[in-house]
gemmi code that builds the backbone of each chain (N, CA, C; Angstrom):
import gemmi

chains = {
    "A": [
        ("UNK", (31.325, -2.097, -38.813), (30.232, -2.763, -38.117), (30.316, -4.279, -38.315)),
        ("UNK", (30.250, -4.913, -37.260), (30.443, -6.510, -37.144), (29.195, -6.895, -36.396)),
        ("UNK", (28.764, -7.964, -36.990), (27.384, -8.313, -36.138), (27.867, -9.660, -35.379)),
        ("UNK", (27.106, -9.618, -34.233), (27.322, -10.573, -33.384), (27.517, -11.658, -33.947)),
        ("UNK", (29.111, -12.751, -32.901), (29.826, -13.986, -33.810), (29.142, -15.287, -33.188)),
        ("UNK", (29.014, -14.856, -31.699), (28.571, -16.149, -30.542), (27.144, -15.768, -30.117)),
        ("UNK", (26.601, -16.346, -29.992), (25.035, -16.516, -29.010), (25.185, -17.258, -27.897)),
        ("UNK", (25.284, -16.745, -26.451), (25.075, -17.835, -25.497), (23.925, -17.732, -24.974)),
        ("UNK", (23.115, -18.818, -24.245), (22.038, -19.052, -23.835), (21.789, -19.827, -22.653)),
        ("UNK", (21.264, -19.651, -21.519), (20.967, -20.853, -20.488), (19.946, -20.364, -20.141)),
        ("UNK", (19.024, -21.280, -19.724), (18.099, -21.332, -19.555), (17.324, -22.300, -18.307)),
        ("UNK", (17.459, -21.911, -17.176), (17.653, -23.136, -15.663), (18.489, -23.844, -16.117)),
        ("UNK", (18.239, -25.608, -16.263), (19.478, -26.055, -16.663), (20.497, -26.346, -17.987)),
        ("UNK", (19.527, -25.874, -19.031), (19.906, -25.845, -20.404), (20.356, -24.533, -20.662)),
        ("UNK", (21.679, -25.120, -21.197), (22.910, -23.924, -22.065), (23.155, -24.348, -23.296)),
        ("UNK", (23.098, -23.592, -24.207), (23.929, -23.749, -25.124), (24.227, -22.625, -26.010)),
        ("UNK", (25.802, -22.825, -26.818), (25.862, -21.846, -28.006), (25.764, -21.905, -29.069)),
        ("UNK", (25.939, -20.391, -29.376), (25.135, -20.576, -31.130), (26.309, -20.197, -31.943)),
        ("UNK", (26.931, -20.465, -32.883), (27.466, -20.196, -33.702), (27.178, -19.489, -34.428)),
        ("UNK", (26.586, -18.178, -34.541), (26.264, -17.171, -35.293), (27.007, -16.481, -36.728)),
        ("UNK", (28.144, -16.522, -36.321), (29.211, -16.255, -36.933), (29.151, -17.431, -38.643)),
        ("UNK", (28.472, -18.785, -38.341), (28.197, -19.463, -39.096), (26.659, -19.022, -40.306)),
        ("UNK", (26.147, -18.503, -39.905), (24.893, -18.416, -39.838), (24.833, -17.038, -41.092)),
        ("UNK", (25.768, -15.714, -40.667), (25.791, -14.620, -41.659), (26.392, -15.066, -42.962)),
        ("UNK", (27.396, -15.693, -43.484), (27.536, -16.223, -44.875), (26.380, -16.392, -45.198)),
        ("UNK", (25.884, -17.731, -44.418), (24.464, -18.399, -45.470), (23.464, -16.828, -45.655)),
        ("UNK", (23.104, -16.331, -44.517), (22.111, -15.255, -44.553), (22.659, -14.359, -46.089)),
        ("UNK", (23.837, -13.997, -45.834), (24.327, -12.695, -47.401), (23.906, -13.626, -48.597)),
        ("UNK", (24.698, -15.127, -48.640), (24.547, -15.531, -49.979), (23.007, -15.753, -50.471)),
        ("UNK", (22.065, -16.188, -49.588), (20.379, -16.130, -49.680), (19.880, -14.770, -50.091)),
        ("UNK", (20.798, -13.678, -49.505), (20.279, -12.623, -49.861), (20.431, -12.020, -51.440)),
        ("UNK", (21.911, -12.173, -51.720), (22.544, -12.411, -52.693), (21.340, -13.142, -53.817)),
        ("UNK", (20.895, -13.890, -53.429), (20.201, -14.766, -54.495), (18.741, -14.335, -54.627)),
        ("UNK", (18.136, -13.844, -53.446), (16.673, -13.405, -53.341), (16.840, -12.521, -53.764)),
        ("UNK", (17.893, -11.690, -54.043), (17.249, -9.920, -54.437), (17.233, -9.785, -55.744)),
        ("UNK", (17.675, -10.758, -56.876), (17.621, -10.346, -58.066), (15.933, -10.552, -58.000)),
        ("UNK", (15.463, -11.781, -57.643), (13.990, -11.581, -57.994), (13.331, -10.797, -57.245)),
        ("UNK", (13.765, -10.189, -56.402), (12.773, -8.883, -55.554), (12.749, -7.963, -57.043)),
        ("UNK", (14.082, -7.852, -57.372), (14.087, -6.169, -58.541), (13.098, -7.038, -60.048)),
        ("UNK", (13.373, -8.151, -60.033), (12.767, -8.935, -61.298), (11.249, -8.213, -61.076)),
        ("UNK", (10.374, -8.812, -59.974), (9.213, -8.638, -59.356), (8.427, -6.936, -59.342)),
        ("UNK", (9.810, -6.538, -58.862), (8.776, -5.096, -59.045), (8.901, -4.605, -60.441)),
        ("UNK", (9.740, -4.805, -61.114), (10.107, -4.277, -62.642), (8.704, -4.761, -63.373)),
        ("UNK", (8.635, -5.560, -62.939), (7.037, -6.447, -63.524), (6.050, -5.737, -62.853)),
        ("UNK", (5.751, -5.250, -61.852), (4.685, -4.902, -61.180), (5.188, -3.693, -61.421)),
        ("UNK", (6.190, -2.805, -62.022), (6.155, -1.084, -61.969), (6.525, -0.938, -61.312)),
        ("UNK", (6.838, -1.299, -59.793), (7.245, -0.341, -58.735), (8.847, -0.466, -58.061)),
        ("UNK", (9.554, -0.113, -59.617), (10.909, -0.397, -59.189), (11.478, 0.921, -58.476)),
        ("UNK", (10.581, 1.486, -58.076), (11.129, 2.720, -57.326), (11.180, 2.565, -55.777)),
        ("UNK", (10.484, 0.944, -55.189), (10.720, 0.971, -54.172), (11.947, -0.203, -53.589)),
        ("UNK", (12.173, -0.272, -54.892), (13.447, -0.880, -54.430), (14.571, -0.409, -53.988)),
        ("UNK", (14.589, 0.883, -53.800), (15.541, 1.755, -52.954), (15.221, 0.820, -51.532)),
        ("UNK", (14.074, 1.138, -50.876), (13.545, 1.417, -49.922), (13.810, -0.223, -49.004)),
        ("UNK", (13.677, -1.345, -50.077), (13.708, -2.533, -49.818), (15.614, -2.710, -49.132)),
        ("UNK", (16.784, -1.873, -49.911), (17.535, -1.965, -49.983), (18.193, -1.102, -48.617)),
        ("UNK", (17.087, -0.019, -48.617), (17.394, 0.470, -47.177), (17.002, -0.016, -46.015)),
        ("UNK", (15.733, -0.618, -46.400), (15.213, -1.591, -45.052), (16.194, -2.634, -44.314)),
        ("UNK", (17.116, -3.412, -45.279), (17.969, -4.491, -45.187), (18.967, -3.939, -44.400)),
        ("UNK", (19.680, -2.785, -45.146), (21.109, -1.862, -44.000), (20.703, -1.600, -42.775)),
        ("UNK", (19.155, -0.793, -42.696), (18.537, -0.897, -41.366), (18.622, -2.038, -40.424)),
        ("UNK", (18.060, -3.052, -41.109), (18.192, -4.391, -40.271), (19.898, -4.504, -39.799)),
        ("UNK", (20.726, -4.913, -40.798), (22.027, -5.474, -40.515), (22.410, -4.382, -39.375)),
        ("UNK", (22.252, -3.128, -39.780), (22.524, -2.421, -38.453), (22.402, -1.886, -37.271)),
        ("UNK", (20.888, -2.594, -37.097), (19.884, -3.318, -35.681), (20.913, -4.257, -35.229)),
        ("UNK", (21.258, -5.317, -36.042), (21.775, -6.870, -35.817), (23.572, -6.254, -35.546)),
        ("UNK", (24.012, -5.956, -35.758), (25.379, -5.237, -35.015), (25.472, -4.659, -34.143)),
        ("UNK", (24.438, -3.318, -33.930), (24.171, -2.932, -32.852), (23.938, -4.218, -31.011)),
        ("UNK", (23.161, -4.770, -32.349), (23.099, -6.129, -30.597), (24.215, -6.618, -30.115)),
        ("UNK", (25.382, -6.577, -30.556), (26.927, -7.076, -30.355), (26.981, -6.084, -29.214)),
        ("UNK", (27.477, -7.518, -27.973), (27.628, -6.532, -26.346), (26.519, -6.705, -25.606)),
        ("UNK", (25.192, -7.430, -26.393), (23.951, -7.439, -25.151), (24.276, -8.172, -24.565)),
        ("UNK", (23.741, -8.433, -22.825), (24.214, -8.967, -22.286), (23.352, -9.187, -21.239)),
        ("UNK", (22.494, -10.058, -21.039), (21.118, -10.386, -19.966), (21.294, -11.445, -18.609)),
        ("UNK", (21.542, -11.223, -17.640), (21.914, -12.248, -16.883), (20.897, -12.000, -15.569)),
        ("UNK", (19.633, -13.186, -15.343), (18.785, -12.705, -15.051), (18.757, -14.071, -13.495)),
        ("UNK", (18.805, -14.046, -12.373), (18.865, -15.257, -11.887), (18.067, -14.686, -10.134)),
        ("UNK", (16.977, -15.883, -10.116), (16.423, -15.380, -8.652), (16.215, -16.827, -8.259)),
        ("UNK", (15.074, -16.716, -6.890), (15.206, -18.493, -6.715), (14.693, -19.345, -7.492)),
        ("UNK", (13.929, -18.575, -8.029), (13.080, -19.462, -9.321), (13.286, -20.609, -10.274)),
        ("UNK", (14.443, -18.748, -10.840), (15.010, -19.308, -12.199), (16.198, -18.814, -12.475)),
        ("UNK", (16.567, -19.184, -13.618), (18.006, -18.693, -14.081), (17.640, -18.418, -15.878)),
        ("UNK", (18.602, -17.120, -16.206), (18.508, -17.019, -17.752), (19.270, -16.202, -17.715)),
        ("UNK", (19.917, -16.362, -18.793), (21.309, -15.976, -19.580), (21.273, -16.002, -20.781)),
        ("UNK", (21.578, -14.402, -21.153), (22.034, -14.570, -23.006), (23.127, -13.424, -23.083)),
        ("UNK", (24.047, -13.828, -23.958), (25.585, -13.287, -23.759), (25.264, -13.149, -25.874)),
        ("UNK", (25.509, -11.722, -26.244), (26.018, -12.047, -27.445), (27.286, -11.318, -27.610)),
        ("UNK", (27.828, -12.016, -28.215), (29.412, -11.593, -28.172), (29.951, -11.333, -29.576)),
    ],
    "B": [
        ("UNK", (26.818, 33.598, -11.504), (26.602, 32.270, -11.366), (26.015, 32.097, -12.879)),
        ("UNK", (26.481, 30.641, -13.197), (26.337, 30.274, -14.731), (25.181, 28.955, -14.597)),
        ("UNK", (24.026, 28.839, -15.556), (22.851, 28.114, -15.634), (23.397, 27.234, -14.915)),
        ("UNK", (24.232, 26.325, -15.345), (24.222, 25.028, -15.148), (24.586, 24.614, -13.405)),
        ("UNK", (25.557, 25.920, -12.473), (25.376, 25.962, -11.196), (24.176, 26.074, -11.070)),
        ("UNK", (23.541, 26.752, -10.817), (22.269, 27.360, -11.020), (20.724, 26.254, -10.665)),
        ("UNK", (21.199, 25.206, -11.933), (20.581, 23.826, -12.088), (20.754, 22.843, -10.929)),
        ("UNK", (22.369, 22.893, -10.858), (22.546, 22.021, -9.999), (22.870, 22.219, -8.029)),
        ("UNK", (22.138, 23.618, -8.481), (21.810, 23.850, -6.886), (20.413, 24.032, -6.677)),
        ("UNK", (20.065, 23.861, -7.687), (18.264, 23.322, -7.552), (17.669, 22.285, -7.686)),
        ("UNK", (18.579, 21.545, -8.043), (18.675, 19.974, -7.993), (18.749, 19.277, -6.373)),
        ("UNK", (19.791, 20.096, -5.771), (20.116, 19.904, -4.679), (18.928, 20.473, -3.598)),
        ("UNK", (18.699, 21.332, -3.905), (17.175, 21.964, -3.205), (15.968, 21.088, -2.840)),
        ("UNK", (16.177, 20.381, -4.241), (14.304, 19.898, -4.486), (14.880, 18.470, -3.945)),
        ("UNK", (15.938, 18.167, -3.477), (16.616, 16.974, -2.989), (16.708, 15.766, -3.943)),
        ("UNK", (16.960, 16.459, -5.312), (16.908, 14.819, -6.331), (18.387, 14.415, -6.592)),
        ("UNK", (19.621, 15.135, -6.082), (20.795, 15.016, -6.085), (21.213, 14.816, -4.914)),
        ("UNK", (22.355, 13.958, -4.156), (22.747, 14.285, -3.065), (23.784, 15.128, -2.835)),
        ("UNK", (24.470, 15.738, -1.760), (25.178, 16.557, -1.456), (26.788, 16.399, -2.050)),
        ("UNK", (26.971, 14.960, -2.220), (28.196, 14.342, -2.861), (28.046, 14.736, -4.603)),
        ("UNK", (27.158, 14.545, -4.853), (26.973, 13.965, -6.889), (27.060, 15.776, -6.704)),
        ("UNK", (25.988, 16.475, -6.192), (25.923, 17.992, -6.412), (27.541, 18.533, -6.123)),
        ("UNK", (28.068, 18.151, -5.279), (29.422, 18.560, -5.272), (30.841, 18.117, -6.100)),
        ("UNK", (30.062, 17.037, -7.462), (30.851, 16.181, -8.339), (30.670, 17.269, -9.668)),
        ("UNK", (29.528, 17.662, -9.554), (28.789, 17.932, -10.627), (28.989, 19.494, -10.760)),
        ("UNK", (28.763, 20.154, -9.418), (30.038, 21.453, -9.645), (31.587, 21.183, -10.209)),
        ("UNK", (31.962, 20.722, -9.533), (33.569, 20.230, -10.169), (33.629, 19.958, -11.610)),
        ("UNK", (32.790, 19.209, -12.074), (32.713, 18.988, -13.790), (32.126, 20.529, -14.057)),
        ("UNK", (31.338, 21.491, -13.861), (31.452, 22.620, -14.260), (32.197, 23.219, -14.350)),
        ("UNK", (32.997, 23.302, -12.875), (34.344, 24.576, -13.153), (35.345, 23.689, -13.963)),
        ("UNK", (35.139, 22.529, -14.081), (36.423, 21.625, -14.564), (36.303, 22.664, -16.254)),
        ("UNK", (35.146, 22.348, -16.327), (34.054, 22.902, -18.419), (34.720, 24.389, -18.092)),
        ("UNK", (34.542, 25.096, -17.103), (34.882, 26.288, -17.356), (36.333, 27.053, -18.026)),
        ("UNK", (37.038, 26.165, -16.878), (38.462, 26.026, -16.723), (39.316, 25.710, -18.188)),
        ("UNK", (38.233, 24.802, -18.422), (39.168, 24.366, -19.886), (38.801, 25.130, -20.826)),
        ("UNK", (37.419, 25.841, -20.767), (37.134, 26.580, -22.197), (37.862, 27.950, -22.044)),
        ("UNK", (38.150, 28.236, -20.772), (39.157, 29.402, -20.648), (40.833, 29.277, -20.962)),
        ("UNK", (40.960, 27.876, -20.751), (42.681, 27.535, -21.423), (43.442, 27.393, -20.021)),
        ("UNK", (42.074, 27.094, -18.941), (43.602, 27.482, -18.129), (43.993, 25.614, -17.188)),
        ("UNK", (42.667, 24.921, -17.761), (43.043, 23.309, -17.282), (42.625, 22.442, -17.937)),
        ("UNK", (42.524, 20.945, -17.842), (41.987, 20.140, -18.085), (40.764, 19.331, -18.039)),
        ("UNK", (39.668, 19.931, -18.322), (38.418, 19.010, -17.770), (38.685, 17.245, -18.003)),
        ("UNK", (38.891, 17.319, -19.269), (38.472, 15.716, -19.455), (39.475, 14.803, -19.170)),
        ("UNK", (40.595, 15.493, -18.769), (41.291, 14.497, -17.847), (41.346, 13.863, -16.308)),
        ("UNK", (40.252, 14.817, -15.856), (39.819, 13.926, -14.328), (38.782, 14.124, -14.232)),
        ("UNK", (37.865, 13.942, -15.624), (36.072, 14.107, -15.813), (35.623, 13.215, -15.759)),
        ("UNK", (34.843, 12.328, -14.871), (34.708, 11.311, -15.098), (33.437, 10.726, -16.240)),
        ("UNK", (33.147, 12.376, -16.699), (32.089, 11.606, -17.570), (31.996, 10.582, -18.661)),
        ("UNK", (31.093, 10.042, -18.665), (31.256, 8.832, -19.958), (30.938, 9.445, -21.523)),
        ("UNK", (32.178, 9.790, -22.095), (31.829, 10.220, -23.335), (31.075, 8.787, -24.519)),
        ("UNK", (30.570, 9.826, -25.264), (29.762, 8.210, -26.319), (29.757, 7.035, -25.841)),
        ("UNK", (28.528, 7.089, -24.733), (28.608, 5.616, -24.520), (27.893, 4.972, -25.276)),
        ("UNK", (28.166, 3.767, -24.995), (27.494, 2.224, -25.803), (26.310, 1.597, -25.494)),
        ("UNK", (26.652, 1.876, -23.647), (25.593, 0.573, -23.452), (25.037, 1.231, -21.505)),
        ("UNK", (24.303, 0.943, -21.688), (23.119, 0.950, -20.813), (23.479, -0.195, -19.358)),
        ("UNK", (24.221, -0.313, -18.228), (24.167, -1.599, -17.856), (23.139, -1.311, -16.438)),
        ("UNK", (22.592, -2.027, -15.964), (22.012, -2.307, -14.523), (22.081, -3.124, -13.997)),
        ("UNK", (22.795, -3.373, -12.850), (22.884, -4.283, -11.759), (22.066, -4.248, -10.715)),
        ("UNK", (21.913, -5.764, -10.345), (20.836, -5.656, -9.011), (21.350, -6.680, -8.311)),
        ("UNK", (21.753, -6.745, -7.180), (22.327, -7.507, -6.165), (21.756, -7.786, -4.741)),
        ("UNK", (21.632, -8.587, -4.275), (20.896, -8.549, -2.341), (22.172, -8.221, -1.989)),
        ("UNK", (21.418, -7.173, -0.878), (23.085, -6.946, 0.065), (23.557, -7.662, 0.754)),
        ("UNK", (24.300, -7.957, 1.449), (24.787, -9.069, 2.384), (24.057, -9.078, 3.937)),
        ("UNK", (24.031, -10.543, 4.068), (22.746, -10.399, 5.097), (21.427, -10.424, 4.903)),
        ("UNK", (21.037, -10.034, 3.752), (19.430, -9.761, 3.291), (18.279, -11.058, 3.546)),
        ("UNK", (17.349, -10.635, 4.146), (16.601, -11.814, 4.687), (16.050, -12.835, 3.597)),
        ("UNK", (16.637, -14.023, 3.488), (16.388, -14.815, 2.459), (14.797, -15.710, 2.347)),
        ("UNK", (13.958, -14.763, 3.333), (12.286, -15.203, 3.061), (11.598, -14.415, 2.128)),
        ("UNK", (12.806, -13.172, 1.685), (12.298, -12.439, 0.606), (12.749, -13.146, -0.656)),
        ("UNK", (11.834, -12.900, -1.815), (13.148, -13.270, -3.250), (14.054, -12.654, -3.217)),
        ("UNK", (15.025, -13.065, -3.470), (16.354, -12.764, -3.936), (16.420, -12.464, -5.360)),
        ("UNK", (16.650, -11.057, -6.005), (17.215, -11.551, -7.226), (18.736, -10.820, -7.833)),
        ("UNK", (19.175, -11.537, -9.136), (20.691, -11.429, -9.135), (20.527, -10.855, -10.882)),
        ("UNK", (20.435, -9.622, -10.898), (20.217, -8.744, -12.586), (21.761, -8.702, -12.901)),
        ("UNK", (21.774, -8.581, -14.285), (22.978, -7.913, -14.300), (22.797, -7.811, -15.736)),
        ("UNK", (22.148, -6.793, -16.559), (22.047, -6.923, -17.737), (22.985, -5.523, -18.454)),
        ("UNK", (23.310, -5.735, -19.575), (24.182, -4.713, -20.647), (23.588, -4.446, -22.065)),
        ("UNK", (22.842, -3.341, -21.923), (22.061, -3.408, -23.233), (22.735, -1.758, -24.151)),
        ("UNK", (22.818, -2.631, -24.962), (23.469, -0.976, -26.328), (22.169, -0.312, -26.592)),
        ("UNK", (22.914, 1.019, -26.375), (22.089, 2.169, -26.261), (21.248, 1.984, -27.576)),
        ("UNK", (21.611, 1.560, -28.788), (21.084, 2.174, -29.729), (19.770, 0.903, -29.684)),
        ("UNK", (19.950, -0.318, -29.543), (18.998, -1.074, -28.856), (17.885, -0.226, -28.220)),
        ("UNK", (18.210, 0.357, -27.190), (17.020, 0.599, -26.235), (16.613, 1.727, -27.341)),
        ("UNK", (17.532, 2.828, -28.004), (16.773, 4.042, -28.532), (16.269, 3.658, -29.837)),
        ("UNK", (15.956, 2.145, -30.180), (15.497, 2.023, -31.706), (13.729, 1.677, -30.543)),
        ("UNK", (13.670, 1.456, -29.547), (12.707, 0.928, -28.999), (12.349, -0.101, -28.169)),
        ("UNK", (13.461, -1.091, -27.777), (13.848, -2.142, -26.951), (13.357, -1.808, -25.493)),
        ("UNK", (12.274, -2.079, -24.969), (11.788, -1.590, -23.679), (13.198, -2.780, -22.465)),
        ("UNK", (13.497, -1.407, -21.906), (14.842, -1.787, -20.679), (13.743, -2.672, -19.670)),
        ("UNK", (12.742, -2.028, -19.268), (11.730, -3.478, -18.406), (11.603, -4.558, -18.708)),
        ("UNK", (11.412, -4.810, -19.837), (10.654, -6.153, -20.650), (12.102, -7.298, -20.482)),
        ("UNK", (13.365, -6.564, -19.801), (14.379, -7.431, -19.668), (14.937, -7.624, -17.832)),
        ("UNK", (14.036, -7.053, -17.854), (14.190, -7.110, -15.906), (13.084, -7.489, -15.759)),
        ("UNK", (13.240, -9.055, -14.671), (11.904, -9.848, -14.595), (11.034, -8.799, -13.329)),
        ("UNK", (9.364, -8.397, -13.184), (9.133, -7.730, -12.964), (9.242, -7.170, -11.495)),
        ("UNK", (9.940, -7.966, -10.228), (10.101, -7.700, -8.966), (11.503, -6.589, -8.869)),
        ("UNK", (12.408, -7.162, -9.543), (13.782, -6.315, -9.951), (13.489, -5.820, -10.655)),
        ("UNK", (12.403, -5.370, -11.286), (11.861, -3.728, -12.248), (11.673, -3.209, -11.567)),
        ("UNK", (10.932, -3.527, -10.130), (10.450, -2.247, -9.464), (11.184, -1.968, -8.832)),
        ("UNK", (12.734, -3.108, -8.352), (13.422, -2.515, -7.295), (14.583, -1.291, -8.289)),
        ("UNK", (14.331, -1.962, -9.578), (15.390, -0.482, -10.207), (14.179, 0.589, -10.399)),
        ("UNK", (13.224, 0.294, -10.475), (12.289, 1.582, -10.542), (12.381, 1.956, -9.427)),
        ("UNK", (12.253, 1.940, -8.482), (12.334, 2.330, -7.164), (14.125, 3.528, -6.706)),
        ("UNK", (14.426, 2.646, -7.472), (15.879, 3.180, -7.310), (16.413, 4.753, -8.161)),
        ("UNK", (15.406, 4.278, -9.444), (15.424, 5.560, -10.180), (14.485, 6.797, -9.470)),
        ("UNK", (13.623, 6.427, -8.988), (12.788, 7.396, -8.160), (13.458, 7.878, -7.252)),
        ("UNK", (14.205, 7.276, -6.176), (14.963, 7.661, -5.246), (15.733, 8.902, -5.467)),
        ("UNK", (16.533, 8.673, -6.987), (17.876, 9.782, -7.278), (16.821, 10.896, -8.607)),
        ("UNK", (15.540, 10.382, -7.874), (15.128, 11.865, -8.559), (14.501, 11.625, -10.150)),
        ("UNK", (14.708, 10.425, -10.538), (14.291, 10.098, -11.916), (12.882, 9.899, -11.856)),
        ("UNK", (11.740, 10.485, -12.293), (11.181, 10.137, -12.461), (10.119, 9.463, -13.640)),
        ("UNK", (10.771, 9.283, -14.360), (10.269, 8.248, -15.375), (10.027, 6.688, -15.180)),
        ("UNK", (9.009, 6.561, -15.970), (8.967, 4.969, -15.534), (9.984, 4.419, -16.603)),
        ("UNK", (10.264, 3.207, -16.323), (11.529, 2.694, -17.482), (10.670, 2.019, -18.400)),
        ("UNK", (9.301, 1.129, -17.946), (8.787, 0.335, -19.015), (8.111, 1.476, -19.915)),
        ("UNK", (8.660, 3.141, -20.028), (7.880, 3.832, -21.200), (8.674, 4.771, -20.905)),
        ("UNK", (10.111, 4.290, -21.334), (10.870, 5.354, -21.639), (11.270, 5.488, -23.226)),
        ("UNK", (11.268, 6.482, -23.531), (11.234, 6.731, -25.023), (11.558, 7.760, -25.139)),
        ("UNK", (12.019, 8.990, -26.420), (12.333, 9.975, -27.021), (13.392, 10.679, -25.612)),
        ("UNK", (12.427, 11.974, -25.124), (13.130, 13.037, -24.907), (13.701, 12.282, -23.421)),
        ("UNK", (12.773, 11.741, -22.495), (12.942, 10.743, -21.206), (14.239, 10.011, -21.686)),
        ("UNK", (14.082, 9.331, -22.265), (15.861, 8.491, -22.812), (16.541, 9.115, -22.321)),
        ("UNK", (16.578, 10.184, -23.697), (17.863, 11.159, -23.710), (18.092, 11.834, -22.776)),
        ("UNK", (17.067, 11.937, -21.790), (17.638, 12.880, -20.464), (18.387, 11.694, -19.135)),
        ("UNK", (17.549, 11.001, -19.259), (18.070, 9.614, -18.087), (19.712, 9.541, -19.101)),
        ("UNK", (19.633, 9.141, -19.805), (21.067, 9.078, -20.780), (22.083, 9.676, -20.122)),
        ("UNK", (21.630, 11.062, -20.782), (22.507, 12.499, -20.414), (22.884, 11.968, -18.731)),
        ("UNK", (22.154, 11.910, -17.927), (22.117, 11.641, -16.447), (23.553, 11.074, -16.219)),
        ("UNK", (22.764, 10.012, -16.680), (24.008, 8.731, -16.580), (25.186, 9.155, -16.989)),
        ("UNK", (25.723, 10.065, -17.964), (26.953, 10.190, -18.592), (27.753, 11.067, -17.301)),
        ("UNK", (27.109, 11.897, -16.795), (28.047, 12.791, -15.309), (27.540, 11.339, -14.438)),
        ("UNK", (26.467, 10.981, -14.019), (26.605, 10.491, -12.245), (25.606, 8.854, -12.432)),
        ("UNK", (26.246, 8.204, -11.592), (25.720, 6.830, -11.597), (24.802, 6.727, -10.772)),
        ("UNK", (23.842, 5.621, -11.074), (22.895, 5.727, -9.957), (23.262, 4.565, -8.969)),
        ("UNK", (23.103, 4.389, -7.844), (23.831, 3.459, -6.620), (23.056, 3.431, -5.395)),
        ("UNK", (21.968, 3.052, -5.839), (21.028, 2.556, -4.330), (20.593, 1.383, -3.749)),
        ("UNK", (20.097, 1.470, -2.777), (19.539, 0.131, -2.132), (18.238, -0.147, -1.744)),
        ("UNK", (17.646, -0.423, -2.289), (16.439, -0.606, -2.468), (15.788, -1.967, -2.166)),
        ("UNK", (14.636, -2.296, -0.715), (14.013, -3.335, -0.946), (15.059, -4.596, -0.658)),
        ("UNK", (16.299, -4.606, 0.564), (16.946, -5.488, -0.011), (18.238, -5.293, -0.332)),
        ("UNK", (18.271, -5.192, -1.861), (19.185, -4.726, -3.031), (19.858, -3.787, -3.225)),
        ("UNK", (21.007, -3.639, -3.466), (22.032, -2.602, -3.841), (21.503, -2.640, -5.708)),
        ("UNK", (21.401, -1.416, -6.128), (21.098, -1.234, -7.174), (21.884, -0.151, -8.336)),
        ("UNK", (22.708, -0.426, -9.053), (23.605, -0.039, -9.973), (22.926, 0.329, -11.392)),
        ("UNK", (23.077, 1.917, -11.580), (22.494, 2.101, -13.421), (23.586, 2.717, -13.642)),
        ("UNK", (24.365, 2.631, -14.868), (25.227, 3.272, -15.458), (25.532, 3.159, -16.454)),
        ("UNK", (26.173, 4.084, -17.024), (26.436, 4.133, -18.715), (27.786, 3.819, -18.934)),
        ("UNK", (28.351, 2.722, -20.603), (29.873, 2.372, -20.079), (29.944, 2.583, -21.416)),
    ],
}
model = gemmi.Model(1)
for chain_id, residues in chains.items():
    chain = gemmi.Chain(chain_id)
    for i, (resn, *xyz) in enumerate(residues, 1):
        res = gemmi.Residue()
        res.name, res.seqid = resn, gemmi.SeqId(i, " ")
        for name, pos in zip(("N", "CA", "C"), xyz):
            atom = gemmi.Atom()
            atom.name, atom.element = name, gemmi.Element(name[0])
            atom.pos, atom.b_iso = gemmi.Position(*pos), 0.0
            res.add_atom(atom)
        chain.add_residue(res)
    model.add_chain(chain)
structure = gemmi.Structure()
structure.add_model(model)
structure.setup_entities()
């Protein structure tokens, strides 16, 4: 599972891309760093039993956020125009 | 005669299939038959879409189409597992080209609405899609649902 690398976007006359691919390092290493004090936190509050649950919530997510790899919205009438490409 | 003829000559009855897809859709039966008996190949000229991914709908004006109407130009690709975590397929078709693919799904017999499709409705429009595409014109518009 690979989560989306590019974000494209337009929007009438504004386009631009996203570098996404930039974006998942920082996201793991933050995560990396927030979760010791999630387990710190509940160990203190007792409820280190839902730290399963915290840990499953997260795989859930990442594998929402992969799943989106391939959406593809291209929406254009006389109006307007919109576009989002994730690749 | 085996259920699934059966189905799809009552499909053809109640007129939610046309005479072409009903005559595609036999062929993928005897094709299923054929092979579970050993004596051919279904899935080599089946055109069904095994495990698909993604959900796409196109919406196009046909050529010629009177340009005092809106025009609009869809063309969206959404992963299945997207729409089946809950991703409403309307909420991404601005709402004039909702109704012309709603319209379109009604035509070939679907009757679900798309802005409240969920659970068992999915999985049957799904299933749909994996034997026969939908390809109408609606309002205008040539209108494309298919599974890739």
């Amino acid at each position: 599972m690979i989560p989306p690398m590019v974000m494209w976007i337009r929007f009438r006359w504004f386009a631009i891309w996203v570098p996404l691919f930039l974006l998942w390092p920082v996201l793991v290493v933050l995560w990396l760093l927030f979760i010791p004090f999630v387990l710190l936190g509940m160990l203190v509050a007792g409820r280190i039993s839902r730290f399963w649950k915290v840990i499953q919530l997260t795989l859930a997510a990442y594998v929402m956020v992969c799943a989106l790899r391939g959406l593809r919205v291209d929406v254009r009438s006389d109006r307007t125009t919109f576009q989002i490409h994730l690749i | 005669m085996t259920s699934e003829r059966k189905q799809i000559l009552e499909l053809l009855a109640a007129g939610k299939v046309s005479v072409e897809e009903a005559e595609r859709l036999l062929q993928l039966t005897a094709g299923d038959s054929s092979a579970a008996s050993g004596t051919g190949s279904a899935s080599a000229t089946s055109p069904r879409v095994s495990n698909p991914k993604f959900i796409r709908i196109m919406v196009e004006p046909v050529e010629g189409a009177d340009s005092k109407q809106p025009l609009h130009h869809v063309n969206i690709r959404v992963p299945l597992k997207i729409v089946r975590a809950g991703v409403n397929l309307a909420s991404l078709i601005p709402g004039e080209a909702g109704q012309i693919v709603q319209g379109s799904l009604l035509e070939k017999g679907f009757n679900s609405d798309i802005t409240k499709l969920s659970g068992s409705a999915l999985d049957e429009l799904i299933e749909a899609l994996q034997e026969l595409s939908i390809d109408a014109t609606v309002d205008n518009h040539t209108v494309k649902v298919f599974v890739e």
